[in-house]
C-alpha positions in Angstrom: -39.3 21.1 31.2 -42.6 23.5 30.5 -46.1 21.9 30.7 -46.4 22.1 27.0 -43.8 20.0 26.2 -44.3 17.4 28.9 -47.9 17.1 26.7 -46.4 17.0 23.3 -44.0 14.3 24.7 -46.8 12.3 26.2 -48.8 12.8 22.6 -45.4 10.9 20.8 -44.5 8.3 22.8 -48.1 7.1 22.9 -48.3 6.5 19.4 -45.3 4.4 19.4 -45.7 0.6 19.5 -44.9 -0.5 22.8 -43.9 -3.9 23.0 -40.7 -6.7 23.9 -38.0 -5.1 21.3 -37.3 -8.3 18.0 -34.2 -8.8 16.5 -35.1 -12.2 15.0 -37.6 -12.9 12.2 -41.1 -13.6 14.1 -40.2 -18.0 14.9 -36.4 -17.9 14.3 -33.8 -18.0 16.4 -31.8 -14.7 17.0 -29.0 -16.7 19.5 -26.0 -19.4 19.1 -24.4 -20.0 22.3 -23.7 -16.6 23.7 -23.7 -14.7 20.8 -26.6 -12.4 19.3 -27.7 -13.0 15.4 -30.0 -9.9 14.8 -31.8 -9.7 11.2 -30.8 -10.0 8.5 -28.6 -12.6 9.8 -30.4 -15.7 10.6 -30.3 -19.7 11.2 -32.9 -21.3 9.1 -34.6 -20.9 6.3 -36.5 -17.9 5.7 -34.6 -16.6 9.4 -32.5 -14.7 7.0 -32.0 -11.9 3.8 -30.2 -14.2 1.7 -27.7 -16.5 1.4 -24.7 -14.4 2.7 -26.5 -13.5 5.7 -27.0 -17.3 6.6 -25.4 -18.9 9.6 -24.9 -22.5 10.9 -24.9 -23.0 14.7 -23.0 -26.0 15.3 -23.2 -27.7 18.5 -25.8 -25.0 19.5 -23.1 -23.0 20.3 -20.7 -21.6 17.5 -22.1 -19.6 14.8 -20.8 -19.9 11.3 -21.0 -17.9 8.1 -21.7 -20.7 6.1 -21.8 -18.7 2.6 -17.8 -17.3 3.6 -16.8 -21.1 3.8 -17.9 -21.2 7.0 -16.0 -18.1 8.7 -16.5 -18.2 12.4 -18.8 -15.4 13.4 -17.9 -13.6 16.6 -20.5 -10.9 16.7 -23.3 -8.6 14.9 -22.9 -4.9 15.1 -26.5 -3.5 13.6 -25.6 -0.2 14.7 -22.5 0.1 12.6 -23.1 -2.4 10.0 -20.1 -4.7 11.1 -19.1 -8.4 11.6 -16.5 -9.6 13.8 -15.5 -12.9 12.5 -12.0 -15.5 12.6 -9.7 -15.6 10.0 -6.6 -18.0 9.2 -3.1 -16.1 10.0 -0.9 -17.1 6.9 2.9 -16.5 7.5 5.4 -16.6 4.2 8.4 -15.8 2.6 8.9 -13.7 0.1 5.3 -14.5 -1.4 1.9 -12.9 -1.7 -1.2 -14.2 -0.1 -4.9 -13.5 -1.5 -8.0 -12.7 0.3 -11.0 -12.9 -1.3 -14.5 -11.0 -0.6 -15.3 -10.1 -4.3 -19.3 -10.8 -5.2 -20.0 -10.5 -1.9 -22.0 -8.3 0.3 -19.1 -7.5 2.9 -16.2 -5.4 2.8 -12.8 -5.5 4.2 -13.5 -2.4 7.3 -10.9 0.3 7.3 -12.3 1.9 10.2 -12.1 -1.1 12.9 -8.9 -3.0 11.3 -5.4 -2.5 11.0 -2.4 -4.0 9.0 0.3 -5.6 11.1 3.9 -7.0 9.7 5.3 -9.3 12.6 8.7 -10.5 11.8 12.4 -9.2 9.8 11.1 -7.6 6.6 8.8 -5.9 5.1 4.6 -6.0 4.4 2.3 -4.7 2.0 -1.4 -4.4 1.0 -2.2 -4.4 -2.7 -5.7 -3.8 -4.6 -6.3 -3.8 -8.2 -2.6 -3.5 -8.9 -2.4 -0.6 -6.6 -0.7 -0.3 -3.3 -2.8 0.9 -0.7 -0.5 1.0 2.4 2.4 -1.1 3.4 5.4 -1.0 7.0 8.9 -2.2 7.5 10.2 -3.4 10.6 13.5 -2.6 12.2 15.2 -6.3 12.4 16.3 -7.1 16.1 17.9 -10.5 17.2 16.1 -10.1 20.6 13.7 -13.0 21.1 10.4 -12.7 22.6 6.8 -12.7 21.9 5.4 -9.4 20.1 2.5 -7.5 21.2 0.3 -7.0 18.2 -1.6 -4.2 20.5 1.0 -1.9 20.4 3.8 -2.8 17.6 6.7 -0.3 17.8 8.5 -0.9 14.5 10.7 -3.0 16.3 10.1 -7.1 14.3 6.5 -6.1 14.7 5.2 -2.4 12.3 1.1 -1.6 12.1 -0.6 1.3 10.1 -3.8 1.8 9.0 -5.9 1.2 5.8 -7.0 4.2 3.8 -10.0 2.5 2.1 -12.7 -0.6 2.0 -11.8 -3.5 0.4 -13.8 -6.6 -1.5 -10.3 -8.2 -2.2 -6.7 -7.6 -1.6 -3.2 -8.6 -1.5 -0.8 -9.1 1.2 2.9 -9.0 -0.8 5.4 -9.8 2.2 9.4 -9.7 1.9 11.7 -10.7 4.4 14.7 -9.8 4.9 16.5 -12.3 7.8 16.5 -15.8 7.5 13.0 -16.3 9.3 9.8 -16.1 7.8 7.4 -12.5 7.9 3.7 -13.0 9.2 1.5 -9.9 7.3 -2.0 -9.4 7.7 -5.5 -7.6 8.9 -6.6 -7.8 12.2 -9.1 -6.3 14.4 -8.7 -2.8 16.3 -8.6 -3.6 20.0 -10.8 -1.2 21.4 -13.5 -1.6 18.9 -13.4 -5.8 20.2 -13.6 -4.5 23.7 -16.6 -2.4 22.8 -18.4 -5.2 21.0 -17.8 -7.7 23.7 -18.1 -5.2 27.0 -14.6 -6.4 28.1 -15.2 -10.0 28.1 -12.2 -12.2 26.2 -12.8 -13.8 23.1 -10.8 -17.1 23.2 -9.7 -18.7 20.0 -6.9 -20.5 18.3 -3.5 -18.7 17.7 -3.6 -19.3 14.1 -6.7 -17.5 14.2 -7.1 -13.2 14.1 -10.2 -11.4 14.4 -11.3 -9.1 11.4 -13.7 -6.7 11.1 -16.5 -7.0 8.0 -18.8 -4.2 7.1 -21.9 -5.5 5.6 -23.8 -3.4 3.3 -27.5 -3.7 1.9 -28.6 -2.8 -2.3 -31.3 -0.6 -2.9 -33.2 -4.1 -3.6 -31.7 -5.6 -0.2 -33.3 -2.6 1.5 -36.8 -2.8 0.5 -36.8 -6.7 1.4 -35.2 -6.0 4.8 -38.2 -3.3 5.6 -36.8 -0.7 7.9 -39.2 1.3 6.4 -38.5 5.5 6.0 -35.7 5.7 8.8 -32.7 5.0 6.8 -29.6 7.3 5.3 -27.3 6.2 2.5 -23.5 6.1 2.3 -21.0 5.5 0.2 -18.0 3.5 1.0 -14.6 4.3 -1.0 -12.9 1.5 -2.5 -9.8 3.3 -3.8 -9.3 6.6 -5.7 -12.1 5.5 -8.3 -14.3 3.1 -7.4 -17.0 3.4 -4.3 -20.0 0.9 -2.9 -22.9 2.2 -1.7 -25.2 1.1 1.1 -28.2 1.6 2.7 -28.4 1.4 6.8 -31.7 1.5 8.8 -31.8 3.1 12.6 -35.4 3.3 14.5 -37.0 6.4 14.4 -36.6 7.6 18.3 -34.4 7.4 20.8 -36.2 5.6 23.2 -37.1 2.5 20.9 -34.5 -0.2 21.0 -34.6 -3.5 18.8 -33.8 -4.4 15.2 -34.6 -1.6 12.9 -33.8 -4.1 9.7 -37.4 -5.7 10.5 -41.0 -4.0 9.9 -42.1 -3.3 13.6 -38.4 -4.0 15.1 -38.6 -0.9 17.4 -40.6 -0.8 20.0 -40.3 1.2 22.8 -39.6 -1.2 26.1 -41.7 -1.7 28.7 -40.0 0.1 31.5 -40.5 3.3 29.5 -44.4 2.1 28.8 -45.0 1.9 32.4 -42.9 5.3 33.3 -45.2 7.2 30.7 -48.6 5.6 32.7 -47.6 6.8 35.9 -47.0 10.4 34.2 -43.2 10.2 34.4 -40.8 11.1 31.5 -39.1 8.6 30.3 -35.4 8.5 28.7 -31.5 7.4 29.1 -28.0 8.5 30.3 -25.8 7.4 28.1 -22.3 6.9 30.3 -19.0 6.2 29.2 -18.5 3.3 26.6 -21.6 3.9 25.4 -23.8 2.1 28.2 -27.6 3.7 28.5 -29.1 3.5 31.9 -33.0 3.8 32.0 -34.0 6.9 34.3 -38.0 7.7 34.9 -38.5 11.0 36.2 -41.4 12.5 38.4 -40.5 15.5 38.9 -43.5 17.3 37.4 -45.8 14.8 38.6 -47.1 15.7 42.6 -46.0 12.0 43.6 -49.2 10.2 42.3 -49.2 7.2 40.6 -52.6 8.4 38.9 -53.5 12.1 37.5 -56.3 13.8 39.3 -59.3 14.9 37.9 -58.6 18.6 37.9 -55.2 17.6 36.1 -56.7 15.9 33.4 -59.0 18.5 32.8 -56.0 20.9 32.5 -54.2 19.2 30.0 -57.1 18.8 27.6 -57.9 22.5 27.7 -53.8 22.9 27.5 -53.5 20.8 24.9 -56.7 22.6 22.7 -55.2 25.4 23.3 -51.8 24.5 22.1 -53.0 22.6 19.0 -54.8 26.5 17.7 -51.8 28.1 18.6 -49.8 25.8 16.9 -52.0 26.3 13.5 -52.4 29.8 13.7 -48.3 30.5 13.9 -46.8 27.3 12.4 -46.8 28.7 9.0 -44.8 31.4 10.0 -42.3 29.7 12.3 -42.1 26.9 9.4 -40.1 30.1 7.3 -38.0 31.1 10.3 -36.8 27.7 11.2 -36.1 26.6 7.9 -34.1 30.1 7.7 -32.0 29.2 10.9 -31.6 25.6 9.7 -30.2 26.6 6.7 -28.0 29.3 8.3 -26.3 27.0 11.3 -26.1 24.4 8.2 -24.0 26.6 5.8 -22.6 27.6 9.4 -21.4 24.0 10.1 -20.2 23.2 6.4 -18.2 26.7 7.3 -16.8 24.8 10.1 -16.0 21.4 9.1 -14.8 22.2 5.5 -12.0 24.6 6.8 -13.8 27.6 8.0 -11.8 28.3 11.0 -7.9 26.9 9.4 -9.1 29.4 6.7 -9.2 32.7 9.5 -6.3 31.0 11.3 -4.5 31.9 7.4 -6.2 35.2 7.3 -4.8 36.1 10.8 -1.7 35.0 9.9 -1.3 36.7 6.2 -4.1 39.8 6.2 -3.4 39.4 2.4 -5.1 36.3 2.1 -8.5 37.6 1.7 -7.9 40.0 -1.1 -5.9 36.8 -3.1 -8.9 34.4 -3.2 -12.9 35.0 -3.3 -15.9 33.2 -1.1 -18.5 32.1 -3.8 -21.3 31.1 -2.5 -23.3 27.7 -3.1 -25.8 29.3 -5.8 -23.0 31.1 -8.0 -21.4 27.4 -8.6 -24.4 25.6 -9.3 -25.1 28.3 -11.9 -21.9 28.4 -13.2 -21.8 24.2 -13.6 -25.8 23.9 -14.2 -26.0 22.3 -11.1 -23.0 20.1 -11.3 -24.5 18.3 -14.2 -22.2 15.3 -15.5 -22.0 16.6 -19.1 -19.9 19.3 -17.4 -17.2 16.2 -16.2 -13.9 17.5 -17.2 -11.8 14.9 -14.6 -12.1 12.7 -11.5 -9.3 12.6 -9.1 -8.7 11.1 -5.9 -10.0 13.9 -3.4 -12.8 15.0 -6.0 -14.5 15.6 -9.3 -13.8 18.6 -11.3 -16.5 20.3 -13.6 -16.2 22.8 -16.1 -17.8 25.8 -15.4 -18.7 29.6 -16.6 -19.0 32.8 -13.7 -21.7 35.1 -14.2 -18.6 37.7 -15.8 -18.1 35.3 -18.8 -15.0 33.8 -17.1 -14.4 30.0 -17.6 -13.0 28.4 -14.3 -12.6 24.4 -13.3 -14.7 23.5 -10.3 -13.3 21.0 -8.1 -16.0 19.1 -5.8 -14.8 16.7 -3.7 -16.6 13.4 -3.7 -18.2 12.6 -0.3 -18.0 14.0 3.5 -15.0 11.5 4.0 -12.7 12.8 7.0 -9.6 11.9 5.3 -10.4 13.2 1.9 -12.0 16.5 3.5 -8.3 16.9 5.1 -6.4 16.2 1.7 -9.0 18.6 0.0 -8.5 21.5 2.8 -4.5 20.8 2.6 -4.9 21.6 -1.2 -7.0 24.8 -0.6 -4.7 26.5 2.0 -1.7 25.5 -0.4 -2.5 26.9 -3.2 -3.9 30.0 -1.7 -0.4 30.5 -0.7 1.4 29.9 -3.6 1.6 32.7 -6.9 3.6 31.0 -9.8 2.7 31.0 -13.4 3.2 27.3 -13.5 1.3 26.3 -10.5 -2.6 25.9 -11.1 -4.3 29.6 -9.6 -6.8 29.3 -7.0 -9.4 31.6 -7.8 -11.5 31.4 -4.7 -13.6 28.5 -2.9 -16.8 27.7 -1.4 -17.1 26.1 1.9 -20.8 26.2 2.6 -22.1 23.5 1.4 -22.1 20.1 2.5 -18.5 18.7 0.7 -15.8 22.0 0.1 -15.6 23.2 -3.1 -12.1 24.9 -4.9 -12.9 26.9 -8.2 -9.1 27.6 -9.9 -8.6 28.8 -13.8 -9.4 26.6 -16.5 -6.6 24.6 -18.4 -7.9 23.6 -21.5 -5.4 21.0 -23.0 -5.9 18.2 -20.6 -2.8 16.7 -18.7 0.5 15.5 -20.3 0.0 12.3 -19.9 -3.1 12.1 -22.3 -0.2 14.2 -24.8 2.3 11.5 -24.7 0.3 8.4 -24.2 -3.2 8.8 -25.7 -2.6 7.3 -29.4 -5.3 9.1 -30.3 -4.0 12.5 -29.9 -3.6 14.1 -32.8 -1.1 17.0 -31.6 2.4 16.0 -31.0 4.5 17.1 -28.7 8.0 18.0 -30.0 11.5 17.6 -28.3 11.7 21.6 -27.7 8.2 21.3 -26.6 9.3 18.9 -24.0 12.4 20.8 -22.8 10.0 23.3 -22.1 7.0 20.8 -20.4 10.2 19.6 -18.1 12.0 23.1 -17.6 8.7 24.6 -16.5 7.8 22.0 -14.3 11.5 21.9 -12.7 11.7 25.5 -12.5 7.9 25.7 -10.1 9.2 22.9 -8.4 12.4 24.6 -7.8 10.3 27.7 -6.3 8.1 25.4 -3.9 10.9 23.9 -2.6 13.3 27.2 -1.9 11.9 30.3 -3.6 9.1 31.3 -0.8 9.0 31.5 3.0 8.0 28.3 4.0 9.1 25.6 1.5 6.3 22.9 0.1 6.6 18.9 -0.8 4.5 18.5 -3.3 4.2 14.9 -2.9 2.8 13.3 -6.1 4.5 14.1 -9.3 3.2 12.6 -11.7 2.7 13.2 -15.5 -1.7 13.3 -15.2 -0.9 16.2 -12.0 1.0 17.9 -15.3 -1.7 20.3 -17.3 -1.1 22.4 -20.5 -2.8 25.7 -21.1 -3.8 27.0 -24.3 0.0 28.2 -25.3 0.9 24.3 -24.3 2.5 25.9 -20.9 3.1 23.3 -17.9 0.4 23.9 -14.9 1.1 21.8 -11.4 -2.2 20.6 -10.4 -3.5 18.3 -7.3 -1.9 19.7 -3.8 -3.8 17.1 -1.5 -1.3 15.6 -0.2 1.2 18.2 -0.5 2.7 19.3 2.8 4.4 22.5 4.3 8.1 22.5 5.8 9.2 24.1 8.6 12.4 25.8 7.9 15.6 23.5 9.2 13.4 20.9 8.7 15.0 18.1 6.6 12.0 15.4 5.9 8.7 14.5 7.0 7.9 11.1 8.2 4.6 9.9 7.3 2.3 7.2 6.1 3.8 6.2 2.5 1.7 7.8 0.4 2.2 8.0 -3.9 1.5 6.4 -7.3 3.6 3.4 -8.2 5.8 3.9 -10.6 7.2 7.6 -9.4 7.5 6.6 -5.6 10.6 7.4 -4.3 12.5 4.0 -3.2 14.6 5.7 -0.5 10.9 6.6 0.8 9.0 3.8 0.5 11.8 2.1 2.6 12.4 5.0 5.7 8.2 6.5 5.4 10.6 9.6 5.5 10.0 12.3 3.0 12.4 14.7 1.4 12.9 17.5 -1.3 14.3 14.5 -3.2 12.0 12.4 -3.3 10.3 15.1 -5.1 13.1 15.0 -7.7 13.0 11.3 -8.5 9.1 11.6 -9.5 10.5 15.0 -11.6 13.4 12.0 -12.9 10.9 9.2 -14.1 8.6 12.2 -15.4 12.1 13.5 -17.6 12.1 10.2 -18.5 8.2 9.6 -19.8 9.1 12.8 -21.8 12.3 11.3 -23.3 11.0 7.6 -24.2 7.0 7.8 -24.2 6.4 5.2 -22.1 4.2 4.6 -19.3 5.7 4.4 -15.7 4.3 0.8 -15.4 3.9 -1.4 -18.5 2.9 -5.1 -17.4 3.9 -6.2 -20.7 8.0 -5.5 -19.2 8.9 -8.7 -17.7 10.7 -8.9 -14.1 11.4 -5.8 -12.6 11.6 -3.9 -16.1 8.2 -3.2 -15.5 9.0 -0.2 -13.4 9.7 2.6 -16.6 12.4 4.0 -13.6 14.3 0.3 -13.9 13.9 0.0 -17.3 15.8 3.2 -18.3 18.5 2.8 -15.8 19.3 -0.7 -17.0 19.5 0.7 -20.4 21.5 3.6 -19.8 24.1 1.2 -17.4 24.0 -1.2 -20.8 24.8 2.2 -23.1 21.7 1.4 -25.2 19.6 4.1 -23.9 18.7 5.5 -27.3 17.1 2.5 -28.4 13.7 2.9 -25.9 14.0 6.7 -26.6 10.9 8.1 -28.9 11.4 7.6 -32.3 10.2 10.9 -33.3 12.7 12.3 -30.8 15.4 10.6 -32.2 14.6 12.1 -35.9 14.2 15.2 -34.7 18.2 14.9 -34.9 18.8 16.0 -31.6 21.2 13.1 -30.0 23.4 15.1 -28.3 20.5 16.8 -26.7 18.8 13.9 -25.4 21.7 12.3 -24.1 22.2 15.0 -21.7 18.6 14.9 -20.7 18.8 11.3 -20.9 22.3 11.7 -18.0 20.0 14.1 -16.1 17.4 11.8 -15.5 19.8 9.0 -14.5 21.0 11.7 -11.7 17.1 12.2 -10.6 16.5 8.6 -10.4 19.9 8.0 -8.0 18.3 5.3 -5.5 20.7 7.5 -3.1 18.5 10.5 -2.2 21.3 12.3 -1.1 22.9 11.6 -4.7 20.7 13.4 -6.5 20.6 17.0 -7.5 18.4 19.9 -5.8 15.6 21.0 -8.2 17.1 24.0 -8.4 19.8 22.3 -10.2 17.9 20.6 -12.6 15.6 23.5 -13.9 18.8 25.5 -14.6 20.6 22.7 -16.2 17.4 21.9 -18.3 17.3 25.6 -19.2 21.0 25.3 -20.5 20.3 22.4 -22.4 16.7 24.1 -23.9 18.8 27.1 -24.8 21.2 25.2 -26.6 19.1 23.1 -28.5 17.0 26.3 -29.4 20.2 27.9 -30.4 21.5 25.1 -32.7 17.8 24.9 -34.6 18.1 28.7 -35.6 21.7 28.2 -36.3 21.1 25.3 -38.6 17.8 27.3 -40.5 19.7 30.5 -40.9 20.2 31.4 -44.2 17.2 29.5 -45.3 15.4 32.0 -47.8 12.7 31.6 -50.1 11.6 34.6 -53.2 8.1 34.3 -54.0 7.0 37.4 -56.5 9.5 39.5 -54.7 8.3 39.1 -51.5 10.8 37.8 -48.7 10.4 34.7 -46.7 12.3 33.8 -43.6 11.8 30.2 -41.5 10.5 31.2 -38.1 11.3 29.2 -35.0 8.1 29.3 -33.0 8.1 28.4 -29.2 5.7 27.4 -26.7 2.6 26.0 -29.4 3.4 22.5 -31.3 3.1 22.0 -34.8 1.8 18.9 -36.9 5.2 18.6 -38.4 6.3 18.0 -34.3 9.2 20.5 -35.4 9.0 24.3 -33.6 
């Protein structure tokens, strides 16, 4: 280390308070028993933020959370904004068990916990009607006790939870004559961490959860961490988020509470290293413990500088300070010029930078079939991303409307925050659709990877998705049967290309009727690739973390977590069948398991009243015949048998047989339909691919 910075180094750490690091309020108690209760936590009154941070000490030795009806508390994480506390293990049978953190400051963490299904059946987590994950266990009549650390699918499955959660479900089958035990628990290592190794004993009906706390914008200013703080926003599901506020002390060296005014302080080891002109600091080893170290090595062995020393230092230091003032304007403009270089540099990096050359050195044609905007040419072409230019939110981002300098109109997708998982579904969608060239796929156009979230620009589709056509009452275009033959023939026949027609085959993953746009000409688009995956050729399925909408997940692969081309065809089936009937894939006001749209139509078709729940307007159309065979087609898709159900490749050229005909039969029944009018010869055209108000085309 050079003089100058051993000076400037002296200069900081004497202007930081140096004192006993606080965690407690000044007169409260920060312990109970063994365990640490920094601030905002607190036993008393006025110890604490408010009345969720409140804990009882009972017996001046177990703390309690007394506002979470007195949860046991197990431990404080400041740095990480977590709780470790004891929750009741509920076992049942064939019934669904509620937990409850709604109006409250803490959050169900998907970081630190895990879901675990112990027992013969199977376990799932629900929120706001929505499945968020779920396992199945393979039944075994071997007794034993199961290991919840490692649970091998074998009477004991575990995943992982792909967002926070205030409140949530646990809906548990079982399928033996014993009862299933589902539910969160802690991640093992992050327990080690938090306790150093040492056991936490506790009652066997008891599990250990993880809670992330978070603070308001109001909670903040009352906590007083002062400027050192950053804010982040927790996701809650594809459409909703929290955001929090978490405070950290301004150096390294302080340690303490940073959540109280003057909770940093800089210890007294480092104080008395700093007076004997050492320089103070920590290793950090492995599992994150720091060990103080105090080096002398610029010092000549003295406890005390010399005279002739301290006279250097001030004339080093004068010196230093006009050196500093005459160049620092200058060296401001070339470090902010580097920062923002190894900045876009790093966004580069982590938004797919280096997957993106891996492409290019794979397929040299890459480059030339997207472009690399830059981060000024989108916020001009979306005035800076301003909400008025909002043309859809999805679950890896937000998509704006926007105009390129050359008067083109493109749809900007941003995605939402720097989450790891989302920034892997948002890269997946990039490098698929840069490999992909079908006119009813959704066209990449280029993407920017720069800034601090990735961002895909593709062409504009200006007739929203086909779910807003057949479900938005308000829509005044309708959508006619030949209309819809070709919505589901289009859609079948790019399907039918991912799936066989290029090199390496693509599962797309989430069919669904909003992934389903219309361009001008009312042409099907395939939109949202995020969770789309490539296949190697050979390869039969992919086994991974169920992943869907409910409603068009594939049975057969919400059972097996395995994957296949077929699955892809029963979401096509229940699509065909939104098409055919204008229903929505779930109604809640179906009773039983005729909610499902997919159950509903089979049970109607097995019954042979199946033109009863078809559309109306279909029906008068006066093609019966027609929809019957779509109607037959569907059933086929929606086969709970995978390996029952036809190939895509089948079903587009069957629905292109049945288009044909019905287009066919229209011209034959309006041929010969003539009209005079003052000699001038009229003729009934037979448009396709634009609808008509009469629904007829």
């Amino acid at each position: 280390m050079k003089l100058p910075h051993i000076i400037l180094l002296t200069i900081f750490i004497s202007s930081l308070p140096m004192a006993a690091p606080s965690y407690s309020k000044p007169g409260c108690t920060d312990t109970c028993g063994n365990i640490t209760l920094p601030y905002p936590f607190g036993i008393g009154p006025n110890c604490f933020l408010n009345k969720w941070y409140a804990v009882d000490c009972i017996n001046s030795s177990k703390p309690f959370l007394s506002a979470l009806n007195n949860l046991p508390l197990l431990a404080v994480d400041l740095t990480q904004q977590m709780v470790l506390v004891n929750l009741p293990m509920t076992s049942a049978c064939n019934t669904t068990q509620i937990s409850n953190l709604a109006d409250t400051p803490f959050l169900f963490s998907k970081l630190h916990n895990k879901f675990i299904v112990q027992g013969c059946g199977t376990g799932e987590i629900l929120s706001d009607g929505n499945m968020h994950t779920g396992c199945s266990t393979i039944c075994s009549q071997e007794s034993g006790s199961v290991n919840r650390s490692y649970c091998d699918g074998i009477n004991c499955c575990q995943t992982s939870i792909p967002y926070y959660m205030d409140m949530y479900s646990v809906n548990v089958t079982a399928s033996g004559e014993s009862c299933v035990s589902a539910f969160l628990v802690a991640d093992n290592s992050y327990v080690d961490e938090l306790f150093s190794g040492r056991f936490v004993a506790g009652d066997d009906s008891l599990i250990a959860v993880v809670l992330r706390w978070t603070l308001s914008d109001n909670e903040f200013s009352e906590a007083g961490c002062g400027y050192n703080f950053s804010r982040h926003e927790l996701k809650k599901g594809s459409d909703s988020s929290v955001n929090t506020v978490k405070c950290s002390c301004e150096s390294e060296l302080e340690e303490g509470n940073p959540y109280l005014s003057g909770g940093c302080k800089v210890p007294e080891e480092c104080t008395k290293c700093m007076e004997g002109w050492g320089v103070c600091g920590y290793k950090v080893s492995y599992g994150g413990v720091r060990t103080f170290v105090c080096d002398h090595h610029f010092h000549n062995g003295g406890s005390k500088p010399s005279s002739s020393r301290a006279v250097f230092l001030g004339v080093g230091i004068s010196i230093l300070v006009l050196v500093l003032t005459a160049v620092g304007f200058v060296l401001y403009k070339v470090i902010q010029r580097a920062k923002d270089k190894r900045r876009k540099k790093k966004c580069f990096e982590r938004n797919g930078g280096l997957l993106l050359k891996q492409q290019e050195a794979g397929d040299e044609g890459l480059v030339n079939k997207t472009k690399l905007f830059t981060s000024s040419e989108l916020e001009k072409a979306t005035d800076y991303f301003n909400e008025n230019r909002i043309i859809g939110r999805g679950g890896q981002g937000t998509v704006y409307k926007g105009m390129l300098t050359d008067g083109k109109i493109v749809a900007v997708k941003k995605s939402k925050a720097v989450d790891l998982s989302q920034l892997e579904l948002f890269i997946n969608e990039m490098v698929i659709l840069s490999q992909v060239n079908h006119r009813n796929v959704v066209k990449l156009l280029g993407f920017c990877l720069e800034t601090d979230v990735p961002i895909l620009v593709s062409e504009f589709i200006p007739n929203g998705t086909l779910y807003d056509h057949i479900h938005d009452e308000n829509n005044e275009v309708f959508i006619s049967l030949n209309m819809r033959l070709q919505i589901a023939t289009e859609v079948a026949g790019a399907l039918s290309y991912l799936h066989s027609a290029i090199s390496v085959p693509i599962y797309h993953r989430d069919i669904k009727s909003t992934n389903i746009l219309l361009d001008e000409k009312y042409r099907a688009k395939i939109s949202d690739f995020g969770t789309s995956r490539f296949v190697s050729i050979g390869q039969t399925h992919l086994t991974t973390l169920v992943q869907g909408t409910i409603g068009y997940l594939d049975p057969e692969y919400f059972q097996s977590s395995q994957f296949t081309e077929k699955s892809d065809v029963y979401s096509f089936g229940v699509v065909l069948v939104e098409l055919l009937t204008g229903e929505k894939p779930i109604c809640v006001s179906r009773f039983g398991g005729n909610r499902s749209l997919a159950t509903h139509f089979m049970t109607a078709f097995d019954e042979e009243r199946v033109m009863s729940i078809l559309d109306a307007k279909m029906v008068r159309e006066g093609g019966r015949d027609v929809l019957m065979e779509v109607a037959n087609l569907a059933t086929r898709c929606l086969n709970l048998s995978g390996k029952n159900r036809p190939t895509m490749k089948e079903v587009a050229t069957e629905l292109e047989t049945i288009r044909m005909s019905h287009m066919t039969s229209l011209v034959q029944s309006d041929f010969g339909k003539v009209t005079y009018n003052d000699g001038e010869h009229e003729s009934l055209m037979l448009s396709y691919g634009e609808p008509t108000s009469s629904g007829i085309l």
